[in-house]
C-alpha positions as CSV (number, residue, x, y, z in Angstrom):
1,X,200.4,-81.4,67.6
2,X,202.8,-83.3,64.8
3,X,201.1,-84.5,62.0
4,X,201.5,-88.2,61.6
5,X,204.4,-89.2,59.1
6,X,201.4,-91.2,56.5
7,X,199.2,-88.7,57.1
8,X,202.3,-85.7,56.1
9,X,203.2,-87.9,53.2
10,X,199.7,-88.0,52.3
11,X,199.2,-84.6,52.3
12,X,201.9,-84.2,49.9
13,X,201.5,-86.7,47.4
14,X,198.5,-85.2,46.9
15,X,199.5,-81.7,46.9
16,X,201.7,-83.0,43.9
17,X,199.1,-84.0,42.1
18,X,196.4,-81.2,42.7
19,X,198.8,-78.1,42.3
20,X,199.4,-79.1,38.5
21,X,196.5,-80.6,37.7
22,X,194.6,-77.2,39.0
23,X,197.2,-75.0,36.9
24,X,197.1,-77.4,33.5
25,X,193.2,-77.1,33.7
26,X,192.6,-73.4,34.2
27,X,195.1,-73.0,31.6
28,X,193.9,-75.2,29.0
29,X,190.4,-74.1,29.8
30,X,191.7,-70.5,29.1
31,X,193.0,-71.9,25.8
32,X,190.0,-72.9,24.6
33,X,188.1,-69.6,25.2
34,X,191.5,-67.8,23.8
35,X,190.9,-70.4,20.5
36,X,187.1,-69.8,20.2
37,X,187.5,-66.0,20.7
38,X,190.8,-65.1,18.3
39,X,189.7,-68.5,15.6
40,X,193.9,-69.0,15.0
41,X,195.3,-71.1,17.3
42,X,198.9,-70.0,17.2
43,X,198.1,-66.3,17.7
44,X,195.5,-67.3,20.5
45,X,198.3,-69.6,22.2
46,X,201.1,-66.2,22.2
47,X,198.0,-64.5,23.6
48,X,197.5,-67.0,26.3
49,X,201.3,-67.3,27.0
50,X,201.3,-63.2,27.8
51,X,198.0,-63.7,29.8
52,X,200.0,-66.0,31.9
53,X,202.5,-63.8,32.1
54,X,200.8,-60.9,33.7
55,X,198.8,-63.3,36.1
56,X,201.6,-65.3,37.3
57,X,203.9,-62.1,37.3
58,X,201.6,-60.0,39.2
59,X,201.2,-62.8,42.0
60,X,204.9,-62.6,42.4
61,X,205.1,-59.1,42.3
62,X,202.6,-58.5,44.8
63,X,202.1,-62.0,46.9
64,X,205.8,-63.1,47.1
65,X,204.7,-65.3,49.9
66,X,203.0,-67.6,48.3
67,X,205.5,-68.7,46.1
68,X,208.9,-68.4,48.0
69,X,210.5,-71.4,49.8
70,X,213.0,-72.1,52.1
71,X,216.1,-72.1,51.5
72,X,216.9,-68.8,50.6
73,X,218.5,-68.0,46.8
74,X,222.2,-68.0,46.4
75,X,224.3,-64.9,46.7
76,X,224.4,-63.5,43.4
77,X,227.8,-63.5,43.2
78,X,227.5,-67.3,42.2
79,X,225.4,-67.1,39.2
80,X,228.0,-66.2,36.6
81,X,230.4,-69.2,37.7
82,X,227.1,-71.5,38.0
83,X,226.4,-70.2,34.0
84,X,229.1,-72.4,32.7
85,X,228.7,-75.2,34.4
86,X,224.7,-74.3,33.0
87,X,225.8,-73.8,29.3
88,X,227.8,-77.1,29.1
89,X,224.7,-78.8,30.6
90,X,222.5,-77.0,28.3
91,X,224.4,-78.3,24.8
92,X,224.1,-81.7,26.0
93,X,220.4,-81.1,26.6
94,X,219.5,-80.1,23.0
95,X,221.6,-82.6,21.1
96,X,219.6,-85.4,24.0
97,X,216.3,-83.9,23.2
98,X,216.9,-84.0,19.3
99,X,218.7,-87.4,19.0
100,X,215.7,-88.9,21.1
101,X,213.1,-86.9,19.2
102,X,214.8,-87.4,15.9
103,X,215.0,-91.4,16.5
104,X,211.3,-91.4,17.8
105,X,210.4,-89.6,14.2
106,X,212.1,-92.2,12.1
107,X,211.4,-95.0,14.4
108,X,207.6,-94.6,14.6
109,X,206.3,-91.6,13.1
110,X,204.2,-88.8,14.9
111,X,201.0,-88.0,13.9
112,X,200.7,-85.3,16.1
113,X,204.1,-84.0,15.4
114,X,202.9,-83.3,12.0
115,X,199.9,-81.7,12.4
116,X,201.7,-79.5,15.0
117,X,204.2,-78.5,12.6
118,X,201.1,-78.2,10.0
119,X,199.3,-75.8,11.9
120,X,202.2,-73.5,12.5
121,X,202.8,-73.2,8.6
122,X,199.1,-72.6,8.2
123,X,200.0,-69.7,11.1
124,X,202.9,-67.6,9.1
125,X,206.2,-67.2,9.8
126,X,205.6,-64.3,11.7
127,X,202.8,-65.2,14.5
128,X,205.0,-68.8,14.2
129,X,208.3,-66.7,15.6
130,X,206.3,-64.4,18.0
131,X,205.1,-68.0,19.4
132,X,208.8,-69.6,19.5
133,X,210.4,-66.6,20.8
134,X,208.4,-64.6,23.1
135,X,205.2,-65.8,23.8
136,X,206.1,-69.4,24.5
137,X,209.4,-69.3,26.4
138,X,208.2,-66.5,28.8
139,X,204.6,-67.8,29.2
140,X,205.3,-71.4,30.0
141,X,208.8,-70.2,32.4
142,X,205.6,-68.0,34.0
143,X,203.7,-71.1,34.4
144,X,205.7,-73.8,35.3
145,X,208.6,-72.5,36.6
146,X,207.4,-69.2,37.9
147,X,203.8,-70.7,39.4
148,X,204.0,-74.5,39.5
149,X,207.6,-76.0,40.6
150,X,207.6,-72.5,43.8
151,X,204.3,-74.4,45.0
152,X,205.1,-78.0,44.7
153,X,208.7,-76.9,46.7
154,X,206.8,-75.3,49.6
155,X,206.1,-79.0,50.4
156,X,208.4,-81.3,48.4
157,X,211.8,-81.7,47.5
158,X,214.1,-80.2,44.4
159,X,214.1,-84.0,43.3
160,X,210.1,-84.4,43.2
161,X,209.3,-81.1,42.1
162,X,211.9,-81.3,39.2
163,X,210.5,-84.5,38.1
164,X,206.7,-83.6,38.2
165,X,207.8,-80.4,36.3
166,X,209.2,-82.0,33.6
167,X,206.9,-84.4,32.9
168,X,203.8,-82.5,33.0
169,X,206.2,-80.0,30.6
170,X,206.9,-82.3,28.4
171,X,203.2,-83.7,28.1
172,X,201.8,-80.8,27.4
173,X,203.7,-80.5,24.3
174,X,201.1,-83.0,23.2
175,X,203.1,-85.9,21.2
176,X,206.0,-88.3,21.5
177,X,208.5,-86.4,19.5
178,X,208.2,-83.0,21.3
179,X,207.9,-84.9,24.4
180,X,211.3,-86.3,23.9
181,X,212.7,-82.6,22.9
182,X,211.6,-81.2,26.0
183,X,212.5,-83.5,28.6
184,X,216.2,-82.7,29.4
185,X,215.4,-78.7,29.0
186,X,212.8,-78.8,31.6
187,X,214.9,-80.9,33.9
188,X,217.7,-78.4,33.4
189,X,215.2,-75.0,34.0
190,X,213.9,-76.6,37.2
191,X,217.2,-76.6,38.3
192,X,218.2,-73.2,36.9
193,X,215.3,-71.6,39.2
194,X,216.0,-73.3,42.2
195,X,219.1,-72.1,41.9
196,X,218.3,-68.4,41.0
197,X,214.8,-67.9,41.6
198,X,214.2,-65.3,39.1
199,X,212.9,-66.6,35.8
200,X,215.1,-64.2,33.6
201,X,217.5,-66.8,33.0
202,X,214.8,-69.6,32.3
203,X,213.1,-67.9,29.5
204,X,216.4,-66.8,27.8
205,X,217.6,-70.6,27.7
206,X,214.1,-71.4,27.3
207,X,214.2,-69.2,24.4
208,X,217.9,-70.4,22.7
209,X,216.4,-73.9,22.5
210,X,213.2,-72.8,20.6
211,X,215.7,-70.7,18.4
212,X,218.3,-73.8,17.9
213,X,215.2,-76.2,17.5
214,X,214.0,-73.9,14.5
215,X,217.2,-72.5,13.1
216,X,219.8,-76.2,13.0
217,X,218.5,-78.3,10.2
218,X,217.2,-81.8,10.6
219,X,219.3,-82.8,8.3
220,X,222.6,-81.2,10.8
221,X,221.0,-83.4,13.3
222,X,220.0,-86.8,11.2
223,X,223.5,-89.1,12.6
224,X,221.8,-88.7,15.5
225,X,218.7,-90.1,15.0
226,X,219.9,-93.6,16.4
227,X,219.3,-95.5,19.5
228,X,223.1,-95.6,20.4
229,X,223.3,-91.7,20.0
230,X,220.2,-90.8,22.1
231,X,221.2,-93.1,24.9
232,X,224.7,-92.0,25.2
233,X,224.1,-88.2,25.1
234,X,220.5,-88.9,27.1
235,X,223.1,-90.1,30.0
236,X,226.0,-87.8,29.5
237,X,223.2,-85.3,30.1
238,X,221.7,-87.3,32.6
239,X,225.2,-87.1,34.5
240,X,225.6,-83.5,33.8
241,X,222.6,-82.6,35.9
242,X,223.0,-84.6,38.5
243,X,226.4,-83.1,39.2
244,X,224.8,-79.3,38.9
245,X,221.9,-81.4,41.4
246,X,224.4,-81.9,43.9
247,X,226.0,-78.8,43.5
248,X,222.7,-76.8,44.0
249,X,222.2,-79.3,47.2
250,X,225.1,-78.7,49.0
251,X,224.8,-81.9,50.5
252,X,222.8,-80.0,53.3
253,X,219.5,-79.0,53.8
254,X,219.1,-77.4,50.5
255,X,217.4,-80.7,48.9
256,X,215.4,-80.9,51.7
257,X,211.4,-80.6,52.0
258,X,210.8,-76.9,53.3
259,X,209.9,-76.3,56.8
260,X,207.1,-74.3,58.2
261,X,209.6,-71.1,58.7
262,X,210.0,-70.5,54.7
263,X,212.0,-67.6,53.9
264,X,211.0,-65.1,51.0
265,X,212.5,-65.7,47.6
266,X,213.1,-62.8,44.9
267,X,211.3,-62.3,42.2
């Protein structure tokens, strides 16, 4: 018997909102016991990040079924013309993220901003780069690429799963500025892994923009830090990634919500 259409769109609006809520939680909860155990909260978060590494990685190794989704991935023949179309896209994304970022610092201020940036000094340069290069961009591409966005596609689209992504991404950066930063790069990993599904790629773009965010000066970046640059580069990305959108979707099926006969994705 057919579910009713309120009744399926029911189901998935609140699939949307339970599959990241459950994830956010156990990982946060995690963090706290990873804090309270190790006392540093930068070398307890890298910790974390590779915990979530071998739990998300493990499920895919060994459960591939309950994270694959229909369609199947592209031939892999396609990924190195689809990387520079990806490349372009991603240059646009870190000068959006910084311009936005940089005129939400000078704007208003961030608080939180600060302290984060406070803490990792406190940290070392060391456990600060270990976070930034490794822990971080393979940790959260486990998490929210790797666990969250293959579970909200099993019942929603490439549109809706992008989008709950990459805000719950970005929020969990924890203040406006970083917020701003992230929200082009998760739009553009979301569709990177839909794309490929393997997370390689991901964490190594993932990883470029941590490096570029800590290795380009503010100062490098500081005529963008106006409302007139954000908006224009926000939409020249925004136009970017609708293009690789369509070109990811075909125009067929391949937006579409998955069906009950899923096939298998790679790991």
């Amino acid at each position: 018997m057919a579910t009713p259409p309120i009744t399926s769109r029911l189901l998935r609006i609140g699939w949307c909102a339970l599959v990241p809520f459950a994830v956010i939680v156990l990982y946060l909860g995690l963090g706290t016991v990873a804090v309270r155990l190790i006392g540093e909260p930068i070398v307890a978060t890298s910790v974390l990040g590779m915990l979530v590494v071998v739990l998300v990685g493990s499920a895919r190794i060994q459960r591939p079924q309950w994270l694959a989704h229909a369609p199947a991935p592209r031939p892999r023949r396609e990924i190195p013309r689809f990387g520079w179309t990806v490349v372009g896209c991603a240059f646009l994304a870190f000068l959006a993220g910084q311009s936005l970022a940089l005129w939400i610092y000078v704007t208003t201020g961030s608080t939180g901003f600060d302290a984060s940036n406070q803490t990792r000094h406190a940290a070392g340069a060391t456990a600060t780069l270990l976070l930034a290069v490794v822990a971080a961009p393979a940790g959260e591409e486990a998490m929210f690429r790797g666990l969250i966005y293959p579970l909200l596609r099993k019942r929603v689209s490439i549109l809706a799963s992008t989008l709950i992504t990459t805000v719950v991404f970005s929020l969990l950066h924890g203040n406006a500025v970083q917020f701003a930063s992230t929200l082009p790069l998760a739009v553009l990993l979301a569709l990177i892994y839909e794309h490929a599904r393997v997370l390689w790629p991901c964490v190594l773009l993932h990883l470029g923009f941590n490096l570029a965010a800590a290795l380009v000066p503010a100062q490098a970046l500081g005529a963008l830090a106006n409302p007139v640059s954000a908006v224009s580069l926000c939409l020249a990305f925004a136009g970017c990634a609708f293009g690789l959108y369509r070109r990811i979707a075909g125009g067929t099926a391949y937006g579409a919500v998955p069906g009950a006969g899923d096939e298998s994705a790679t790991q």
